[in-house]
C-alpha positions in Angstrom: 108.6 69.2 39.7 110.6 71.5 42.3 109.1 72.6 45.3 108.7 76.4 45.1 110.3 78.6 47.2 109.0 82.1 48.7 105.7 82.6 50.4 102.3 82.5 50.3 99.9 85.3 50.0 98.5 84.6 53.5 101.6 84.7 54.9 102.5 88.2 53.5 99.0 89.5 54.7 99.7 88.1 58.6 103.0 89.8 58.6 101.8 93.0 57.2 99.2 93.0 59.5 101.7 92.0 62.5 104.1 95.1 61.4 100.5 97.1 61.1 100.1 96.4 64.4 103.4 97.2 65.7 104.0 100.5 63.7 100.5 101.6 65.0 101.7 100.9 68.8 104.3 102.7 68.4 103.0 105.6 67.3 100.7 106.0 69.8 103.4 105.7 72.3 105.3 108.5 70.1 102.2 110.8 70.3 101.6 110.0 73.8 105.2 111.2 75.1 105.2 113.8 72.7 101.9 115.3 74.8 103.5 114.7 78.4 106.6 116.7 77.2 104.3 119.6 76.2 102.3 119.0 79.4 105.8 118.8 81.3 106.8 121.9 80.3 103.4 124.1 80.4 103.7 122.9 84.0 106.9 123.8 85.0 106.4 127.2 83.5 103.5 128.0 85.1 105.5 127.1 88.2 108.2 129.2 87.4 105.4 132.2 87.0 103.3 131.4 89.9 106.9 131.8 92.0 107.5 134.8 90.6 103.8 136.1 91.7 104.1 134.3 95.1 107.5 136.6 95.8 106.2 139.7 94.0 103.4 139.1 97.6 106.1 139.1 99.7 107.9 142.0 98.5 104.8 144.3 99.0 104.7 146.7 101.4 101.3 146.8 102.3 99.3 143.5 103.4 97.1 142.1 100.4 93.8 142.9 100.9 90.9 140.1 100.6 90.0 139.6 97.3 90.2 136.9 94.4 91.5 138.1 91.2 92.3 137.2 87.7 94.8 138.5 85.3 96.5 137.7 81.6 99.8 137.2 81.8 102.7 137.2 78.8 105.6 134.5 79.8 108.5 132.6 78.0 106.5 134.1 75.1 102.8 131.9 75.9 99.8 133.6 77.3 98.7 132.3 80.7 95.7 133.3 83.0 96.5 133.7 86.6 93.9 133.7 89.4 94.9 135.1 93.0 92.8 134.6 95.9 93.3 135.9 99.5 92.0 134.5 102.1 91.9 134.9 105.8 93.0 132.3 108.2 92.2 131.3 111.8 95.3 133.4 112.7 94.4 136.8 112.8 98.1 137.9 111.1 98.2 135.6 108.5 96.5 135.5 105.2 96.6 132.8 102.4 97.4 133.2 99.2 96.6 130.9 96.5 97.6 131.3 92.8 96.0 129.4 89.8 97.6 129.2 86.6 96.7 127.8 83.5 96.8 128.6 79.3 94.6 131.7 78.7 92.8 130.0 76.4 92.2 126.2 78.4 88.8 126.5 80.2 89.5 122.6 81.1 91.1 123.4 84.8 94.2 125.5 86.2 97.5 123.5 85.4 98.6 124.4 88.4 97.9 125.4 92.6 100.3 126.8 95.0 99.2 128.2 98.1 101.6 130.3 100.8 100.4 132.2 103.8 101.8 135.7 104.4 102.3 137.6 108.0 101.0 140.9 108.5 104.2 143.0 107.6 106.2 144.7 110.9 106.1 148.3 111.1 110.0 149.5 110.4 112.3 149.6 113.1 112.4 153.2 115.0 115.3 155.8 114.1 117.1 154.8 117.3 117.1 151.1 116.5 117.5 151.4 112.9 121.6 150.2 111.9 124.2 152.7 112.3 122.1 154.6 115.0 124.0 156.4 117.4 124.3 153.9 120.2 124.3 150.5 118.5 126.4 148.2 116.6 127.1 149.3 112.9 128.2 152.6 114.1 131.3 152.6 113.9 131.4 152.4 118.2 133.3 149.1 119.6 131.7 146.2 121.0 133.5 144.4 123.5 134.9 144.1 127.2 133.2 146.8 129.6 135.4 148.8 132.5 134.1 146.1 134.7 135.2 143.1 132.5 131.8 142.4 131.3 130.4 143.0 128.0 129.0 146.9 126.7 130.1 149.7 124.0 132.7 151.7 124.1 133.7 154.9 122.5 
């Protein structure tokens, strides 16, 4: 009788379990990077729109006044909650401000922190100083060389 060739039915169950195995690793890896991308991305939006609130801060005219706040926000097309808190600091004209972000829906924790300090704005420069005053550069006089050789504005 010829040996038979081909393989036994133990041997086909360990290498269906083997390639089990292997299939199910990889598939967790798959779903695994699949969630850091998402996560990647929720948190470099929520950057982009914390920025955007941390200059909007800046560009006010008044100094924010102490307070926490939260608010709903719609960008790239997702719904975020923000959280902005102002808080005073052992400098007397600075103030910290701290903004949360997270998905409006996510109760779990805020995605992400950043935290800048703001001065107490300057009142505006006087009439006289402002540029193109009469008397200082800007105004269509001429800086340079003086009578005397030295430096002032002449007509």
């Amino acid at each position: 009788m010829r040996p038979q060739r081909g393989f036994t039915l133990i041997e086909v169950l360990a290498a269906l379990a083997v390639l089990g195995l292997a299939l199910g690793a990889s598939l967790t890896a798959s779903t695994f990077y699949a969630g850091s991308t998402r996560d990647l991305e929720d948190r470099m939006l929520a950057g982009w729109l914390a920025h955007n609130l941390m200059v909007e801060a800046q560009l006010e005219e008044s100094w924010p006044e102490l307070d926490r706040k939260s608010r709903d926000y719609e960008h790239a097309g997702q719904s975020w909650t923000v959280q902005r808190t102002v808080e005073e600091t052992p400098d007397e004209f600075l103030r910290r401000i701290t903004i949360r972000v997270r998905r409006e829906r996510d109760e779990e924790g805020w995605l992400l922190t950043r935290t800048a300090f703001l001065a107490e704005p300057v009142a505006p420069l006087p009439e006289s100083l402002q540029p193109g005053a009469p008397g200082t550069p800007g105004n269509g006089a001429q800086v340079g060389p003086g009578r005397e050789g030295g430096v002032g504005v002449g007509p």
